[in-house]
C-alpha positions in Angstrom: 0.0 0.0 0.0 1.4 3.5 -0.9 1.8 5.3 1.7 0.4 9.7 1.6 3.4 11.8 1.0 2.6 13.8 4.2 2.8 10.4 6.6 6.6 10.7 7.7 5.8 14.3 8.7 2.9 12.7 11.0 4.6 10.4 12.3 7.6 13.0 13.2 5.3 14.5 15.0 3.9 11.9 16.6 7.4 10.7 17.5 8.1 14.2 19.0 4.7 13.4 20.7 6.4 10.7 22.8 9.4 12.4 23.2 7.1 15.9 24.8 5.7 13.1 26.6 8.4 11.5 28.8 10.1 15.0 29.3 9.5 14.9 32.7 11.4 11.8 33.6 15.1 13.4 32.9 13.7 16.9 34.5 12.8 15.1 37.9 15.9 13.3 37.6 17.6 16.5 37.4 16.1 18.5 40.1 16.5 15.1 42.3 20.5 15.5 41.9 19.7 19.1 43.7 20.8 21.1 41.0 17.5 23.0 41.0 14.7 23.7 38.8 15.9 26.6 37.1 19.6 26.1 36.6 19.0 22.2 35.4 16.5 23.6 32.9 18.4 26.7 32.0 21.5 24.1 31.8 19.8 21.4 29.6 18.1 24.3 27.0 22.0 25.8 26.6 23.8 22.2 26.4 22.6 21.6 22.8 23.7 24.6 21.8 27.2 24.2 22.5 26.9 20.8 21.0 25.5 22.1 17.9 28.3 25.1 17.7 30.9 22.6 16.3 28.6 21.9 12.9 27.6 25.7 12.6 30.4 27.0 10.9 28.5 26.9 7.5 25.4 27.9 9.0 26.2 32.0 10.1 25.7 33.0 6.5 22.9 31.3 5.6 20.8 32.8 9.1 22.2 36.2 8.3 21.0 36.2 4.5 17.6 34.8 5.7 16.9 37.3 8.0 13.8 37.8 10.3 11.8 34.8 9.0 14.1 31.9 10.3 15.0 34.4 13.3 11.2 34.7 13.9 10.3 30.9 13.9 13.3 30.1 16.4 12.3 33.3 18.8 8.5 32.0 18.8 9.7 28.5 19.5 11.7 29.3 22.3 9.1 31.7 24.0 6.8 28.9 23.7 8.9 26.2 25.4 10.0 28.7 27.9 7.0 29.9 29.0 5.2 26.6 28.9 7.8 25.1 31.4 7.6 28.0 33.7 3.8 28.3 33.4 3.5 24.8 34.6 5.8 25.6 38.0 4.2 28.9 38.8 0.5 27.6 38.0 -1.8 24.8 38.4 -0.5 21.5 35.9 -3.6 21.0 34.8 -5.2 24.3 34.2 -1.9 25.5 32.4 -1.5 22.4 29.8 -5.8 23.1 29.0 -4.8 26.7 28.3 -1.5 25.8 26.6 -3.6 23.1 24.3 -6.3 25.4 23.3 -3.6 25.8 20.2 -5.3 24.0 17.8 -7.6 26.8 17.9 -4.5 29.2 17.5 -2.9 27.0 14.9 -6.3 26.4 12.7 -7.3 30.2 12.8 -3.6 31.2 12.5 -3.4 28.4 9.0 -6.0 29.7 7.9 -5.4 33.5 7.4 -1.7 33.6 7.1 -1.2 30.6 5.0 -4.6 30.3 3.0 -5.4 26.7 4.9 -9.4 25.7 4.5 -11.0 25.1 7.6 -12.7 21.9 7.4 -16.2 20.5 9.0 -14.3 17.7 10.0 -10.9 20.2 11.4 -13.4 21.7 13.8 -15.1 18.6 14.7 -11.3 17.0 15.8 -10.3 20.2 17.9 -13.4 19.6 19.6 -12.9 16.0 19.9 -9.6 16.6 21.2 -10.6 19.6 23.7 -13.0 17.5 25.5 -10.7 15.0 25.6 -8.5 16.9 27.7 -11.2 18.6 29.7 -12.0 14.9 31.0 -8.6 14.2 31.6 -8.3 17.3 34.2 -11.3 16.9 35.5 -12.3 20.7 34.2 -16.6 20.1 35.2 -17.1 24.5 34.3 -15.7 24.0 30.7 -12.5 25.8 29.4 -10.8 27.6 32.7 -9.9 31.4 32.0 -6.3 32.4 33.2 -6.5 33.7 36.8 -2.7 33.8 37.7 0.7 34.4 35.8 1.3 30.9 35.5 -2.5 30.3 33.7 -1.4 33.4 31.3 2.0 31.9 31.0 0.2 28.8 29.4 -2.4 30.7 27.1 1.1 33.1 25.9 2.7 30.0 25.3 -0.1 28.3 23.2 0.1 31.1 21.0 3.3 31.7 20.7 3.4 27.9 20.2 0.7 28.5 17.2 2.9 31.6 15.3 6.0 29.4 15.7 4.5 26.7 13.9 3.3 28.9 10.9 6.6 30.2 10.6 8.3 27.1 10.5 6.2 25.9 7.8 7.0 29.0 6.0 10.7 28.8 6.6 10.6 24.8 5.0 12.9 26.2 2.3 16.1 26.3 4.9 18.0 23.6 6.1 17.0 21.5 9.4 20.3 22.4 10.8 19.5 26.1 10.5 16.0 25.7 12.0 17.1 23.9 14.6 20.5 25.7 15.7 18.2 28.9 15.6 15.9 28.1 17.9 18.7 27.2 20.5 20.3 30.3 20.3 17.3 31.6 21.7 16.0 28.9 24.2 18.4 29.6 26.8 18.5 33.4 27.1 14.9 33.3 27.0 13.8 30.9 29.3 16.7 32.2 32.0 14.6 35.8 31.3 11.1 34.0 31.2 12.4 32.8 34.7 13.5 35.7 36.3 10.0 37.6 35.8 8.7 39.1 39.0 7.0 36.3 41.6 9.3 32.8 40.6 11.5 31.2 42.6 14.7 32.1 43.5 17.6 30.3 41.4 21.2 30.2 43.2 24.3 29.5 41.2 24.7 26.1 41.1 27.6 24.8 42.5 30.5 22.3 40.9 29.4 19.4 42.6 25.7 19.8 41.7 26.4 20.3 37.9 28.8 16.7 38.3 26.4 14.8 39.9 23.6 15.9 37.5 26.1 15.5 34.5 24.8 12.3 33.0 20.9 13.9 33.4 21.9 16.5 31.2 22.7 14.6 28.6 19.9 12.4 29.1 17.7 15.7 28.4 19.9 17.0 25.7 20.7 14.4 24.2 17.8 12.0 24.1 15.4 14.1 24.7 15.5 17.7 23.7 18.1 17.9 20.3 15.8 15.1 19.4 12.2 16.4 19.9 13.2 19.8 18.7 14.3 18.5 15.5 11.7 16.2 14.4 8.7 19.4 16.3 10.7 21.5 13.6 10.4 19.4 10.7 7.4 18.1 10.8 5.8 21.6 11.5 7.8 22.4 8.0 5.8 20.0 6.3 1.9 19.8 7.6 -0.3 22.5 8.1 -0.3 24.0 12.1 -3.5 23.0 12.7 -2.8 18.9 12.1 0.6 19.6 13.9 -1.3 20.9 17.0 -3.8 18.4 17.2 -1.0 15.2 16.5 1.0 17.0 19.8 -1.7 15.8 21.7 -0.7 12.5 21.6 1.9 13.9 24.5 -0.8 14.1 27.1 -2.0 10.4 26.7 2.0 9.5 26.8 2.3 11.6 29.8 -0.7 9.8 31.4 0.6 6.2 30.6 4.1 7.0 31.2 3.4 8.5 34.8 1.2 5.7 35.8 3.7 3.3 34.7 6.3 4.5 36.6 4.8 6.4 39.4 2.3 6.5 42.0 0.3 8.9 39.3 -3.1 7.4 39.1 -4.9 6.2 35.5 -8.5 5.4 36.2 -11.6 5.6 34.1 -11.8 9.4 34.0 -8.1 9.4 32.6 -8.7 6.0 30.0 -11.5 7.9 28.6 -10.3 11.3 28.0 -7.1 9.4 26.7 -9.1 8.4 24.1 -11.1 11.4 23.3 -7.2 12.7 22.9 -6.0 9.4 20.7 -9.7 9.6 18.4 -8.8 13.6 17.6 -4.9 12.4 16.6 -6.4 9.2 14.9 -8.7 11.5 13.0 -5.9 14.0 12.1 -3.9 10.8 10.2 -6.8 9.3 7.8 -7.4 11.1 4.6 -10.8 12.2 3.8 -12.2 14.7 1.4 -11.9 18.2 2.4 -15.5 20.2 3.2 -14.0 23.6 3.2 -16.2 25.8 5.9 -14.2 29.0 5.4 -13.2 29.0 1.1 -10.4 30.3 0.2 -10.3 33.6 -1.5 
């Protein structure tokens, strides 16, 4: 059977999925070691950079002659991920990721009027599918919760940051994946070490010697496993398919979350969580079968 041409974008997404997924297990590692939450993360989004540096030779002049667009999708992509993992310290877990996830809303809207995307009967019938899916999950009963405190506005900023990253990195396909991807970690660092010093977080001492060599195999655990890795296959997949279908596949990291946290925690996965989990897997599932297009809002 032939596979559809846009399939090994899906499933780099979905693999990123997994990836978003399990991110807490080296980040709980690493604030187990006492290196603390801000200089392990802070640590782990500069460590790829100074990987990458080595290869970048080649890549200076190509970033300078493509200007703001490729410096635009790594900025937005960084603000995101930074604001996303502070949100979900300074706020409540769950109200945060439902804020953070209402980007396939962001991503469908954004699609549509800055790339010329259709908006489909069945689009808006899978962001609902996958919405209630995770309103199950967190046991929101009062529908969609509207940010209270700087950690629930962190989350909605970081949705739609999120969403404009995504349409400029399907815009800036044309570049090379190295260039994507050593762009957006120039930025991660600085930004989340900035993100993290907004008035009302927690404070974030030096780390000392001892800390950063006992947490040393962590952090490359989370750079090297984890974060070079999602980051790259996030960034080209989001070259490749449409924001919308990329925000709805990232889903898929909630019911890996679930799963992954039962499995190796005292997390609990009872009914409430096996059926939202599958609200979340039917809107992903949806997302990967072709079907006819029933365009709600027609292109001009």
């Amino acid at each position: 059977m032939q596979q559809r041409p846009a399939f090994r974008w899906e499933l780099a997404i979905l693999c990123s999925a997994v990836l978003w997924g399990t991110l807490w297990i080296p980040l709980r590692a690493l604030r187990a070691t006492g290196l603390g939450a801000v200089a392990a993360t802070t640590v782990g989004f500069l460590l790829p950079l100074v990987l990458l540096l080595p290869f970048a030779s080649t890549s200076w002049r190509r970033i300078r002659v493509a200007g703001g667009s490729l410096g635009l999708a790594g900025l937005c992509l960084a603000v995101a991920i930074a604001l996303y993992a502070e949100g979900v310290v300074r706020g409540q877990v769950a109200r945060v990721l439902l804020l953070f996830y209402l980007t396939p809303v962001w991503s469908t809207l954004l699609g549509r009027f800055l790339l010329g995307e259709p908006i489909t009967g069945r689009r808006i019938g899978t962001i609902l599918l996958g919405l209630a899916g995770l309103a199950v999950v967190f046991g929101v009963d009062a529908g969609v919760p509207t940010p209270r405190g700087v950690g629930d506005w962190m989350g909605l900023a970081a949705g739609i940051a999120w969403a404009v990253a995504m349409v400029q990195l399907h815009r800036s396909a044309k570049h090379p994946l190295f260039d994507r991807i050593f762009v957006q970690f120039l930025f991660l660092g600085p930004v989340f070490l900035l993100v993290a010093s907004l008035a009302g977080g927690a404070a974030h001492p030096h780390p000392g010697g001892g800390a950063l060599l006992a947490s040393a195999p962590w952090l490359l655990a989370f750079s090297l496993i984890w974060l070079l890795p999602v980051v790259g296959l996030t960034i080209a997949g989001a070259s490749r398919l449409d924001p919308g279908r990329v925000a709805l596949l990232l889903m898929f990291e909630i019911v890996v979350g679930l799963a992954t946290a039962a499995a190796l925690t005292d997390e609990p996965f009872g009914l409430r969580e096996a059926v939202g989990a599958g609200l979340i897997l039917a809107a992903s599932g949806t997302e990967l079968t072709p079907a006819r297009r029933s365009t709600l809002l027609p292109l001009p």
